[in-house]
TIZATOR-895298 format. One record per residue (C-alpha): y, z, x; residue number from 1; residue in three letters. Coordinates in nm, 4 decimals, padded with zeros to 6 digits. Example, Ala and Ser with C-alpha at 12.3 -4.5 7.8 and 13.67 -1.06 7.14 Angstrom:
BEGIN
<rec><y>-00.4500</y><z>00.7800</z><x>01.2300</x><marmi>1</marmi><fise>ala</fise></rec>
<rec><y>-00.1060</y><z>00.7140</z><x>01.3670</x><marmi>2</marmi><fise>ser</fise></rec>
//
This chain:
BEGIN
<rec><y>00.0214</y><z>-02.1846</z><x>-01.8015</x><marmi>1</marmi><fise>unk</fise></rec>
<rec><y>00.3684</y><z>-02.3705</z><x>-01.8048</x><marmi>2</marmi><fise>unk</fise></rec>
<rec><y>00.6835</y><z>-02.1836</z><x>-01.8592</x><marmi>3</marmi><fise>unk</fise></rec>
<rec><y>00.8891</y><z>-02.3592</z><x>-02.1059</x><marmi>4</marmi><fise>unk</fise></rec>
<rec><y>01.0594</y><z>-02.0910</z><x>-02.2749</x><marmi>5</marmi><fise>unk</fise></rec>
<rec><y>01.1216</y><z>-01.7523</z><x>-02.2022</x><marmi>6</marmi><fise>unk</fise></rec>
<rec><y>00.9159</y><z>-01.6303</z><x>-02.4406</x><marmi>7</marmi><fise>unk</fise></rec>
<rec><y>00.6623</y><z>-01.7582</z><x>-02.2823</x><marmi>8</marmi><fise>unk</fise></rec>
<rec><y>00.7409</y><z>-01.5179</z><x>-01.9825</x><marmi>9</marmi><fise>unk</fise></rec>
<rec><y>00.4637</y><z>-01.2281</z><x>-01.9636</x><marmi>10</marmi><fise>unk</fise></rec>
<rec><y>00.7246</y><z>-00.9778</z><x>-01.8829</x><marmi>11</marmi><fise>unk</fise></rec>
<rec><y>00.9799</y><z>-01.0692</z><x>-02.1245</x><marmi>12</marmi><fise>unk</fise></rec>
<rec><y>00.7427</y><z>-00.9836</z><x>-02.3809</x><marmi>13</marmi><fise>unk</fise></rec>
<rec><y>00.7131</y><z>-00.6240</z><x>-02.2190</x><marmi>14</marmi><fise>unk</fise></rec>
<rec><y>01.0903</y><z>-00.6363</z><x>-02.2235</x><marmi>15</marmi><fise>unk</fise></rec>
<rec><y>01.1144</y><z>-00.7089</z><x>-02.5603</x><marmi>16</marmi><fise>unk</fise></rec>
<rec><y>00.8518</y><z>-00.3978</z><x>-02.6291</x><marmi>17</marmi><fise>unk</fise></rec>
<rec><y>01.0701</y><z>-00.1811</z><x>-02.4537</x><marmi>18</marmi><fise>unk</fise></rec>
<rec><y>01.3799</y><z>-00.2613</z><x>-02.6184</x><marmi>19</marmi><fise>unk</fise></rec>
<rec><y>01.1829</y><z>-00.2164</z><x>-02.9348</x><marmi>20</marmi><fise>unk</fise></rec>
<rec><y>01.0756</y><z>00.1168</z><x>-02.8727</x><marmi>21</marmi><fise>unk</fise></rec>
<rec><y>01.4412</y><z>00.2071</z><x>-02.7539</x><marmi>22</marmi><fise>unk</fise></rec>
<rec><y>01.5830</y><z>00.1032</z><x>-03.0745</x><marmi>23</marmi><fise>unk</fise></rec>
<rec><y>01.2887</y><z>00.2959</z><x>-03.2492</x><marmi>24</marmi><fise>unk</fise></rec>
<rec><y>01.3785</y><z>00.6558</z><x>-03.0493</x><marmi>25</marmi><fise>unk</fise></rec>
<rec><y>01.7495</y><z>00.6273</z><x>-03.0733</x><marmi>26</marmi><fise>unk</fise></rec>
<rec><y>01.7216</y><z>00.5791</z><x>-03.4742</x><marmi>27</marmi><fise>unk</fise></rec>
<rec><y>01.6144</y><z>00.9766</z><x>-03.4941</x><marmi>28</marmi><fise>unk</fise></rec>
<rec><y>01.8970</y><z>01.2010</z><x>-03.6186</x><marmi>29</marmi><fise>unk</fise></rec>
<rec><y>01.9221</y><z>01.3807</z><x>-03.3092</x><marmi>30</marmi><fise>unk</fise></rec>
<rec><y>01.9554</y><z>01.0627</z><x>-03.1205</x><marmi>31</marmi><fise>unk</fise></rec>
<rec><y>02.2365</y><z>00.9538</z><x>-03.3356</x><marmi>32</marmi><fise>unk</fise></rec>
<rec><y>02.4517</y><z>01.2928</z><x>-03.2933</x><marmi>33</marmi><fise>unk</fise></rec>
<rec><y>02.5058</y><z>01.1277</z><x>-02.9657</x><marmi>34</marmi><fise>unk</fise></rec>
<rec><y>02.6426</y><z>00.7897</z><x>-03.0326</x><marmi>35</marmi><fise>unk</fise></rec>
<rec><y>02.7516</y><z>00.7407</z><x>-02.6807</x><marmi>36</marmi><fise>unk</fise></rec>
<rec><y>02.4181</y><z>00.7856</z><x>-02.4881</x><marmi>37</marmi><fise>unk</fise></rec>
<rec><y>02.2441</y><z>00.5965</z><x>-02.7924</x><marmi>38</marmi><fise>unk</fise></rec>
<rec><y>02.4100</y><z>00.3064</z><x>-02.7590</x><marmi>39</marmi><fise>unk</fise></rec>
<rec><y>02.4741</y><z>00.2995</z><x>-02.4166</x><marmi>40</marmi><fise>unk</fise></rec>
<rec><y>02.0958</y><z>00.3144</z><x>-02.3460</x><marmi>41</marmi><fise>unk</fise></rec>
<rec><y>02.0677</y><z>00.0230</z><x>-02.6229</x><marmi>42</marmi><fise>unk</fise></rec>
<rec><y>02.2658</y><z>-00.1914</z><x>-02.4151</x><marmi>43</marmi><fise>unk</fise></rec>
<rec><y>02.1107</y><z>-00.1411</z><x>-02.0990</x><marmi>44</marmi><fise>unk</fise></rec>
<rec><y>01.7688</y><z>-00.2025</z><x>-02.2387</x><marmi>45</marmi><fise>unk</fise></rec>
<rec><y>01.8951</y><z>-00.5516</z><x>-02.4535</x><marmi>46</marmi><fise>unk</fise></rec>
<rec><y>02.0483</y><z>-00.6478</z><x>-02.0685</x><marmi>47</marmi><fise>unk</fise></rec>
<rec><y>01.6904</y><z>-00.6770</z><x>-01.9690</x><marmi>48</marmi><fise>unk</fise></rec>
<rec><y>01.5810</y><z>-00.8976</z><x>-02.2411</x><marmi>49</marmi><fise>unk</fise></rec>
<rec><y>01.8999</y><z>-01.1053</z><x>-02.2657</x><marmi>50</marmi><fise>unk</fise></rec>
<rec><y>01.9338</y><z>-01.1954</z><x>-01.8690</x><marmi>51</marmi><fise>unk</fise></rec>
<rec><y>01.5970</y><z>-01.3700</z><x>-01.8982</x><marmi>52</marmi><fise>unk</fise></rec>
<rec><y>01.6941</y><z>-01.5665</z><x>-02.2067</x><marmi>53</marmi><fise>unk</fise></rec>
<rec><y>02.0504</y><z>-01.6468</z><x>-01.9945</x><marmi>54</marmi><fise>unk</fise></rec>
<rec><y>01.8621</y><z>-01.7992</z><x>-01.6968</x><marmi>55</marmi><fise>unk</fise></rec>
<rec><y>01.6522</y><z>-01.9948</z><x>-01.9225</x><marmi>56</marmi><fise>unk</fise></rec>
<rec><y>01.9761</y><z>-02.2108</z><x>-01.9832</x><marmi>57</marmi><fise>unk</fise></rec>
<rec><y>02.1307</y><z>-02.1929</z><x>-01.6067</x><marmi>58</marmi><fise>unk</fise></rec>
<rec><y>01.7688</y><z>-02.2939</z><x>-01.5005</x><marmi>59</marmi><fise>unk</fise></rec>
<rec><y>01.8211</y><z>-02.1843</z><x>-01.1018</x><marmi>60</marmi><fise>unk</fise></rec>
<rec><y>01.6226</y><z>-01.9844</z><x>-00.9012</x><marmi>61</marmi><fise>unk</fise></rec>
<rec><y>01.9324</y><z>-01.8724</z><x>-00.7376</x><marmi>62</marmi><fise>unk</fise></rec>
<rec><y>02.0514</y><z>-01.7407</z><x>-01.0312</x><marmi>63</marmi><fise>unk</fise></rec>
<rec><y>01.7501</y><z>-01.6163</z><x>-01.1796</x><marmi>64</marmi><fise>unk</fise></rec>
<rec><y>01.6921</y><z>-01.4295</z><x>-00.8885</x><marmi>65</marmi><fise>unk</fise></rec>
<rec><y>02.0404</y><z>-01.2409</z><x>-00.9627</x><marmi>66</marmi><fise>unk</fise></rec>
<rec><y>01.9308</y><z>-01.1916</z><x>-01.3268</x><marmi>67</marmi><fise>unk</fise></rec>
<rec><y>01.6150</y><z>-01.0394</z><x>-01.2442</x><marmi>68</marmi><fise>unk</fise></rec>
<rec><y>01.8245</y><z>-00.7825</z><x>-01.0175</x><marmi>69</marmi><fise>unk</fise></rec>
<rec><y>02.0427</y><z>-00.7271</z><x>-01.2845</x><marmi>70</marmi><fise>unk</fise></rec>
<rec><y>01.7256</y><z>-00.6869</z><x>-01.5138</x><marmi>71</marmi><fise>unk</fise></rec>
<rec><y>01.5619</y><z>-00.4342</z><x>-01.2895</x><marmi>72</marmi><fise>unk</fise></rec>
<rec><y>01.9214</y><z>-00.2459</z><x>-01.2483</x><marmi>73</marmi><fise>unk</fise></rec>
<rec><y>01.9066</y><z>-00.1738</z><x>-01.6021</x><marmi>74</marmi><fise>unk</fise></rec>
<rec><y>01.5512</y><z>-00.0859</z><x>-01.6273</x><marmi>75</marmi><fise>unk</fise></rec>
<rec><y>01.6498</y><z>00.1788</z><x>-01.3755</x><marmi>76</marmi><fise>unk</fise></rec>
<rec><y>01.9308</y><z>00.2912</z><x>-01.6139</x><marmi>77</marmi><fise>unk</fise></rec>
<rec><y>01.7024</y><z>00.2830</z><x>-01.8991</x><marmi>78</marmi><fise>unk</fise></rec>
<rec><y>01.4774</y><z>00.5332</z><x>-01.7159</x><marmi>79</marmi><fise>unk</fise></rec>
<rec><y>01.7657</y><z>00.7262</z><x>-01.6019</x><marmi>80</marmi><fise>unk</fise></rec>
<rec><y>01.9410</y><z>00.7614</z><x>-01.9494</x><marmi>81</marmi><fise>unk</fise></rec>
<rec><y>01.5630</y><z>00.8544</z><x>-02.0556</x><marmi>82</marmi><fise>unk</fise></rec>
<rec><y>01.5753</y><z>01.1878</z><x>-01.8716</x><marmi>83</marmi><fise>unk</fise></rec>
<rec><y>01.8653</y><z>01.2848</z><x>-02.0330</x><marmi>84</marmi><fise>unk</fise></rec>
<rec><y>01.7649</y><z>01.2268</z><x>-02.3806</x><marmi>85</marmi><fise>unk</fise></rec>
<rec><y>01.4209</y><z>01.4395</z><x>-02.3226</x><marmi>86</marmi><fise>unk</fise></rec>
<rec><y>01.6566</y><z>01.7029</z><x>-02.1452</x><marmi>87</marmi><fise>unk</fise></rec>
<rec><y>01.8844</y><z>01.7330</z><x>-02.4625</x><marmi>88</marmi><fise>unk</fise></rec>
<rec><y>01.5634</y><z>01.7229</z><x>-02.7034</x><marmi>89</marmi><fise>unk</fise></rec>
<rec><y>01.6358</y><z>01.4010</z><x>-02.8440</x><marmi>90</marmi><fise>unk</fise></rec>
<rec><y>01.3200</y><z>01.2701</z><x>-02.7830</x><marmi>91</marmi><fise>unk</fise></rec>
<rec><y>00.9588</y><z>01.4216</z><x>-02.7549</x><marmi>92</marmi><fise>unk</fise></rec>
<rec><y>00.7705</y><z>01.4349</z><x>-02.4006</x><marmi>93</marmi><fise>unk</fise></rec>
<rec><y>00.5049</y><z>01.2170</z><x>-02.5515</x><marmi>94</marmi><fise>unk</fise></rec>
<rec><y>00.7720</y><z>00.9005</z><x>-02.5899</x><marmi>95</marmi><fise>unk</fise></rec>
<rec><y>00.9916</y><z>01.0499</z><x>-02.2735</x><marmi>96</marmi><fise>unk</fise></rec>
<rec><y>00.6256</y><z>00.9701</z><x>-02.0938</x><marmi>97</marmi><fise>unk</fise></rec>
<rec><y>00.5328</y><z>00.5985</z><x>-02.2618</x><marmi>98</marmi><fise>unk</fise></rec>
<rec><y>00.8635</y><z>00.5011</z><x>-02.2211</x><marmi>99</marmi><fise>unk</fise></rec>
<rec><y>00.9526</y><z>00.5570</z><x>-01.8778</x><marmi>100</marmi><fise>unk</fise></rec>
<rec><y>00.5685</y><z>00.4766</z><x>-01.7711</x><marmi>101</marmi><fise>unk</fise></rec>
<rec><y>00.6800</y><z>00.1137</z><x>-01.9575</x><marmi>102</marmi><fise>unk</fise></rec>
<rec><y>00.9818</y><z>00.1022</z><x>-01.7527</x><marmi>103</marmi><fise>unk</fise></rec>
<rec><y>00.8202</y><z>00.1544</z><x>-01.4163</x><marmi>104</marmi><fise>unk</fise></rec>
<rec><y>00.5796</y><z>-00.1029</z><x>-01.5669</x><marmi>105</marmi><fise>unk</fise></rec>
<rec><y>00.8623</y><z>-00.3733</z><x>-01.5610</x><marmi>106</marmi><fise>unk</fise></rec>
<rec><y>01.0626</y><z>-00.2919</z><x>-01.2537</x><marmi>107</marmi><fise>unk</fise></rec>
<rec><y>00.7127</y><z>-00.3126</z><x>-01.0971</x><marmi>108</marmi><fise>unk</fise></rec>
<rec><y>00.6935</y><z>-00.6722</z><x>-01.2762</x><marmi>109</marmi><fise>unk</fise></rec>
<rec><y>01.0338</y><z>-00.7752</z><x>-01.1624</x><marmi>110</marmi><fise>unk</fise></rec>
<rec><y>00.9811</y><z>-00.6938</z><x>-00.8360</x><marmi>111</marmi><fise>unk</fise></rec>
<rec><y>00.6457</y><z>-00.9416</z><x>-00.8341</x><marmi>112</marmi><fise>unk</fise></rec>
<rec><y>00.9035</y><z>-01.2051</z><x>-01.0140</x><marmi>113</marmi><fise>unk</fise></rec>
<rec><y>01.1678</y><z>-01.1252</z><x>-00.6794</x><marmi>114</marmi><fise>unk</fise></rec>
<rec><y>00.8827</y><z>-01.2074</z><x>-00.4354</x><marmi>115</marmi><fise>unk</fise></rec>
<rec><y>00.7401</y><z>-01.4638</z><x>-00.5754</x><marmi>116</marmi><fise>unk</fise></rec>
<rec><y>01.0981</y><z>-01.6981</z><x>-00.5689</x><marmi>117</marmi><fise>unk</fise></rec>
<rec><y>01.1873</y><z>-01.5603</z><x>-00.2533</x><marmi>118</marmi><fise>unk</fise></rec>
<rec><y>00.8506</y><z>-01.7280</z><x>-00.1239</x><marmi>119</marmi><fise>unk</fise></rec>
<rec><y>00.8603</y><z>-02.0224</z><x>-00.3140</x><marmi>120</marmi><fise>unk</fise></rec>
<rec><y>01.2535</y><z>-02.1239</z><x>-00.2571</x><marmi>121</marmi><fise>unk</fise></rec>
//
């Protein structure tokens, strides 16, 4: 399959589910007692999604490259940000578990994406 838009990008669209569930977790009222770690993990998990949609107009493997580390630095901080929430009860094990388990998911993905355009460039 052709890649013509980033949404046609497999992992974008685990991205995107990530993101989603982020923005579903921090909406709880325990979440939002701490505005600061709520929206800081919102922005690092929208950085994932919108650094793919930026390299879609660049259009450079060099660059995408970057944007994929950039992408995997924030999965990282996702995940990180993650333990804190469960360790302040914001969150129930059950989502601390899915979530994280998605974010290894997508490092793991970006890591494939890394590879592939250092062999191919």
């Amino acid at each position: 399959m052709k890649i013509e838009t980033f949404e046609d990008i497999q992992a974008w669209k685990k991205w995107r589910e990530l993101t989603n569930r982020i923005y579903e977790i921090t909406r709880s009222d325990n979440f939002n007692k701490d505005r600061w770690l709520r929206d800081q993990i919102r922005r690092a998990s929208v950085s994932i999604v919108s650094n793919i949609a930026e390299w879609f107009e660049r259009n450079t493997d060099k660059e995408f490259k970057q944007f994929l580390f950039i992408a995997k630095w924030s999965c990282w901080e996702v995940r990180s940000q993650l333990y804190i929430a469960y360790d302040q009860w914001y969150i129930q094990e059950k989502d601390f578990t899915e979530i994280s388990a998605l974010c290894v998911e997508i490092s793991k993905m970006i890591s494939k994406f890394i590879t592939y355009l250092h062999q191919t460039t």
